[in-house]
C-alpha positions as CSV (number, residue, x, y, z in Angstrom):
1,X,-109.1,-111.3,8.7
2,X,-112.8,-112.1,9.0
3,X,-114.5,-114.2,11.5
4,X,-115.1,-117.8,12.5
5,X,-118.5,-119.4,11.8
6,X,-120.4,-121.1,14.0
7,X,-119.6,-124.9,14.6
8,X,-116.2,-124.1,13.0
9,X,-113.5,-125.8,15.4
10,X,-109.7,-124.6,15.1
11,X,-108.5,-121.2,14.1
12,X,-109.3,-118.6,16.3
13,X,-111.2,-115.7,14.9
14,X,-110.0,-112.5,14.8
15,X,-111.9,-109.4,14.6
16,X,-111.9,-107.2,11.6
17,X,-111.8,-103.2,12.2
18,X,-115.8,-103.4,11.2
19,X,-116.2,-105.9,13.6
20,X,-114.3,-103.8,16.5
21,X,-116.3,-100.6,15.8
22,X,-119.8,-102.4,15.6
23,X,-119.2,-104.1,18.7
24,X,-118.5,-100.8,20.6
25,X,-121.5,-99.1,19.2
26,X,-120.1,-97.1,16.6
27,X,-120.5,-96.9,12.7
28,X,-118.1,-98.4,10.9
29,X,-117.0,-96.1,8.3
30,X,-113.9,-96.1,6.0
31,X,-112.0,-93.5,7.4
32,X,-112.7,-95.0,10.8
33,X,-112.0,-98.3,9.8
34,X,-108.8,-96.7,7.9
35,X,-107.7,-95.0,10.9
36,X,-108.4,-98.2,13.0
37,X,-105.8,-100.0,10.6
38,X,-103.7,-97.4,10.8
39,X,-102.8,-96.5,14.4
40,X,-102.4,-100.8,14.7
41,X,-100.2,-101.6,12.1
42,X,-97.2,-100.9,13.6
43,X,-96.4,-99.3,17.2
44,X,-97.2,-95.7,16.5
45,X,-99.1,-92.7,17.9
46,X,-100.0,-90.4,15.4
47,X,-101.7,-86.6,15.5
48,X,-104.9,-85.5,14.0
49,X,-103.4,-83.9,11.2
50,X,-100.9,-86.9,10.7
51,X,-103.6,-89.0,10.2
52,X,-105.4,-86.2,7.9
53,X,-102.4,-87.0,6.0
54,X,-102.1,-90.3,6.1
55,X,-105.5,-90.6,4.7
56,X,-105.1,-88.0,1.7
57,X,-101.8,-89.8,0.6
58,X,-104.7,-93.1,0.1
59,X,-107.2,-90.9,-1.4
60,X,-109.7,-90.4,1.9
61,X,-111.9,-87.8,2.6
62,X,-110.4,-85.7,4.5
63,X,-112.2,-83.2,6.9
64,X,-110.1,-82.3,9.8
65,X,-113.1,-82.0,11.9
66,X,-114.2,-85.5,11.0
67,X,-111.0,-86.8,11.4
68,X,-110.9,-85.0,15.7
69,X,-113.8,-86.4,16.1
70,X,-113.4,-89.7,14.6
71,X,-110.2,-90.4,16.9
72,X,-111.8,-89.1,19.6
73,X,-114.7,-91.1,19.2
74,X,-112.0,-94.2,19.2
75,X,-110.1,-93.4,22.0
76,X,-113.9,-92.9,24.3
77,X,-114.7,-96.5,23.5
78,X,-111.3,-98.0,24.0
79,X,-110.2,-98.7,20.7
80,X,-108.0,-96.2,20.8
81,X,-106.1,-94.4,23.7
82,X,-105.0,-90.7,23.8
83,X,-101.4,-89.4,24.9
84,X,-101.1,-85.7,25.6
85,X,-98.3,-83.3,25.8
86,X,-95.9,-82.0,24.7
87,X,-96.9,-80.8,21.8
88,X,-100.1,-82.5,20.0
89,X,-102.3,-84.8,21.3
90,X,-101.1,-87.8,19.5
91,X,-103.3,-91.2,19.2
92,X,-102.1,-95.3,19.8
93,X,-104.0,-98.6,19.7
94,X,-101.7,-101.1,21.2
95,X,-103.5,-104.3,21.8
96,X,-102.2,-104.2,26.0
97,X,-101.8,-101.9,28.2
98,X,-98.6,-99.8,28.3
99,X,-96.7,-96.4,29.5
100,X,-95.1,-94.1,27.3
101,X,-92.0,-92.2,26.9
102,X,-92.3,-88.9,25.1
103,X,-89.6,-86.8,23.6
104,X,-90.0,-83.5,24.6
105,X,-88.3,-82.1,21.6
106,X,-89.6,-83.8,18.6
107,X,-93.1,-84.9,20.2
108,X,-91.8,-88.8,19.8
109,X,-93.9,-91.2,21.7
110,X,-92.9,-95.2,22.1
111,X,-94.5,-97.3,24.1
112,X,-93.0,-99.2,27.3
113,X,-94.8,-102.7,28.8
114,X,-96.2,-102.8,31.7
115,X,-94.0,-105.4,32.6
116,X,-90.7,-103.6,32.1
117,X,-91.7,-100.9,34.4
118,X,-93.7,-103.1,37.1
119,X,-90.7,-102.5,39.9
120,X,-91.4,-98.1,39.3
121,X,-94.6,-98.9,39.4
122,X,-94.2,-100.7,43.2
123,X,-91.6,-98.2,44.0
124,X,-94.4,-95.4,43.1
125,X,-97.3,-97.3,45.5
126,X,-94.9,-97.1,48.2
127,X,-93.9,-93.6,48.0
128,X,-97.4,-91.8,47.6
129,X,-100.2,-94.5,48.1
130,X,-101.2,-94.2,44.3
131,X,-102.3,-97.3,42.8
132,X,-102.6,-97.2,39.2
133,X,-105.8,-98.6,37.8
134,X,-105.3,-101.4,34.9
135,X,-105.9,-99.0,32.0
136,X,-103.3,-96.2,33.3
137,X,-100.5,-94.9,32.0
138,X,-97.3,-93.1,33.4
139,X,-95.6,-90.6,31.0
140,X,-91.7,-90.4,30.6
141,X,-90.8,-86.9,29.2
142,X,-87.6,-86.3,27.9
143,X,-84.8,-86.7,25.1
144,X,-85.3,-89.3,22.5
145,X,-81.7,-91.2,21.2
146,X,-82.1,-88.9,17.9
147,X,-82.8,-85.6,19.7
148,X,-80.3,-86.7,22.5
149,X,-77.4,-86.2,20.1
């Protein structure tokens, strides 16, 4: 990752988590850039205290309070978004906007595309008048496949 230097023609540049956090205003530490890293490497939304985790297993500091406030901090400026209930607030990064469905038994969240959902969403504006704004997200509450059984 790195970025592209002026005058260069071709590959498109792509931000690096240090790039990300300056640009929204924030100091880019390593835990923040860790946690950055770690809530967009795969499609995942993680707790507080699973991310406290995560970053003891790599040898991080690890102060929970730091940690809160270092999502949080994310999730204000965009580069992070927040997904409450049931359970723990948990913590994504997915690059688009999305909706999730949410286990209500094991706290699972997974991600559903905009696109997948856009004849609900219709449906929804016709029923009740609400228009959901670009960065919204519905919430699907139930049984995941695993819990199902």
């Amino acid at each position: 990752m790195g970025s592209q230097l002026p005058g260069q023609a071709g590959a498109t540049a792509t931000p690096t988590p240090s790039d990300m956090l300056r640009g929204c205003g924030l100091r880019a530490t390593s835990n923040r850039r860790y946690i950055l890293d770690l809530l967009g490497e795969r499609d995942v939304h993680l707790s507080s205290t699973e991310v406290q985790e995560a970053l003891r297993r790599m040898g991080g500091r690890v102060d929970p309070a730091t940690v809160y406030r270092s999502l949080e901090a994310l999730a204000a400026v965009g580069l992070a978004h927040v997904v409450d209930g049931p359970g723990v607030r948990r913590y994504g990064a997915g690059a688009e906007p999305h909706h999730h469905a949410i286990c209500c038994r094991c706290g699972r969240v997974q991600d559903l595309p905009l696109h997948d959902l856009a004849e609900v969403t219709r449906r929804i504006e016709e029923l009740t008048g609400l228009r959901p704004d670009a960065g919204g997200s519905m919430l699907f509450h139930g049984l995941c496949a695993s819990c199902a059984d």
